[in-house]
VOMARZA-448813 format. One line per field, with one value per residue (C-alpha): residue number from 1; residue in three letters; x, y, z. Coordinates in Angstrom, 3 decimals, padded with zeros to 6 digits, always signed. Layout:
N
vexse: [NUM, ...] $
kese: [ALA, ...] $
px: [X, ...] $
py: [Y, ...] $
pz: [Z, ...] $
# end
This chain:
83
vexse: [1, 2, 3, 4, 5, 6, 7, 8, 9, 10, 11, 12, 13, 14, 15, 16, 17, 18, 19, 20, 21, 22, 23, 24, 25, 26, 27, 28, 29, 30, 31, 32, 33, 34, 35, 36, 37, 38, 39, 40, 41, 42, 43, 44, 45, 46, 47, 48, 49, 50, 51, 52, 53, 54, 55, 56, 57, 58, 59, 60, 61, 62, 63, 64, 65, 66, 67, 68, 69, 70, 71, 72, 73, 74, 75, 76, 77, 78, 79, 80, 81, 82, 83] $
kese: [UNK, UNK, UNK, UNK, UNK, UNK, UNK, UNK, UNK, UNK, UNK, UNK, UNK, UNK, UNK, UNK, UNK, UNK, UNK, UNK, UNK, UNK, UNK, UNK, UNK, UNK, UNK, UNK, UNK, UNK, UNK, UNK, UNK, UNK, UNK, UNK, UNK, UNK, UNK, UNK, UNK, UNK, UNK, UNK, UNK, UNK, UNK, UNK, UNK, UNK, UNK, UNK, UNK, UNK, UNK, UNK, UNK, UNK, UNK, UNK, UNK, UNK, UNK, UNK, UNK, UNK, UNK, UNK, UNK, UNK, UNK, UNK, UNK, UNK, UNK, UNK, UNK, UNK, UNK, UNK, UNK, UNK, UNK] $
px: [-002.881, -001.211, -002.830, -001.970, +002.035, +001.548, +000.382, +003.506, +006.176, +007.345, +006.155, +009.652, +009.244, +005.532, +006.996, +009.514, +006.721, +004.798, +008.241, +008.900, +005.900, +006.255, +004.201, +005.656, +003.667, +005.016, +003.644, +000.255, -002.883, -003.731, -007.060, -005.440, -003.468, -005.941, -009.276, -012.283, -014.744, -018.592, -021.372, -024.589, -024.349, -026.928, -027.141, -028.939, -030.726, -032.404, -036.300, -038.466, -042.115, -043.533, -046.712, -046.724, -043.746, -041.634, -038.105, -037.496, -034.277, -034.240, -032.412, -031.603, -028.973, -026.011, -023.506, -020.177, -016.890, -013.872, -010.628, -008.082, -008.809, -006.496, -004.332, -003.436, -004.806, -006.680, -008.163, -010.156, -011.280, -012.763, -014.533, -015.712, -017.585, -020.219, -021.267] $
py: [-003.344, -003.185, -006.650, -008.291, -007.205, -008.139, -012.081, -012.214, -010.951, -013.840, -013.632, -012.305, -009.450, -008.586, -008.678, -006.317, -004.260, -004.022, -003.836, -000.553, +000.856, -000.277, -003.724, -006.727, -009.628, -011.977, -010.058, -009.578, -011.649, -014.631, -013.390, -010.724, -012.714, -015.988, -014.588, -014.598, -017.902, -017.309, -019.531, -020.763, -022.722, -024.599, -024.358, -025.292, -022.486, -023.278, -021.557, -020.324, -020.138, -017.447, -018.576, -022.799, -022.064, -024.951, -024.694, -026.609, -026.872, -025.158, -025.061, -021.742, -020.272, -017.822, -016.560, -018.059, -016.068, -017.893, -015.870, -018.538, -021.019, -023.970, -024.456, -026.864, -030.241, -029.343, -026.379, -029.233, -031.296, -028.342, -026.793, -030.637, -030.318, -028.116, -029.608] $
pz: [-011.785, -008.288, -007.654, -010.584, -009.582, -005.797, -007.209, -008.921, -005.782, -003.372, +000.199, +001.139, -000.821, +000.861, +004.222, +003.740, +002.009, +005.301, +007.489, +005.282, +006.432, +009.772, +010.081, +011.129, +009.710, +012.238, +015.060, +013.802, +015.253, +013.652, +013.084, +010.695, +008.895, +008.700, +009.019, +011.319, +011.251, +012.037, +012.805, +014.125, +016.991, +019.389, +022.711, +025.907, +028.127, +031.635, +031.163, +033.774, +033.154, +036.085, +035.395, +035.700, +037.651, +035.426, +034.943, +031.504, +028.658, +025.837, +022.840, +021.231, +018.474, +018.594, +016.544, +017.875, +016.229, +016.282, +016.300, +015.920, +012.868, +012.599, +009.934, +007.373, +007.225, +010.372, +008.862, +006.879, +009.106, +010.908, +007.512, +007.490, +010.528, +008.391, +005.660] $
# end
């Protein structure tokens, strides 16, 4: 119910919601307002092997978080990187 009457306010009207209760949208993080991106990246790792004694590359994974996602048009191009 309170969802269904939030979709049908203006974003005017929401701001002043959160500015009544002591938010200011505008100040907020863009990761609060925009979201959080997550994924698997590759990257490159100097080895050491104590027992050959070789020092080789590697390639391992991580989780990289991104806190500031682009917007707009840019905002796909960078989901296009993915797929």
């Amino acid at each position: 119910m309170a969802l269904q009457q939030m979709c049908r306010t203006d974003v005017a009207y929401k701001n002043e919601l959160l500015f009544s209760r002591g938010i200011n949208y505008d100040k907020l993080p863009s990761w609060q307002k925009r979201g959080v991106g997550m994924w698997i990246e590759e990257y490159g790792k100097e080895e050491f092997n104590p027992i050959t004694g070789e020092t080789k590359m590697t390639t391992r994974k991580r989780i990289h978080v991104d806190y500031e996602l682009p917007l707009g048009d840019e905002y796909g191009s960078f989901i296009r990187k993915f797929t």
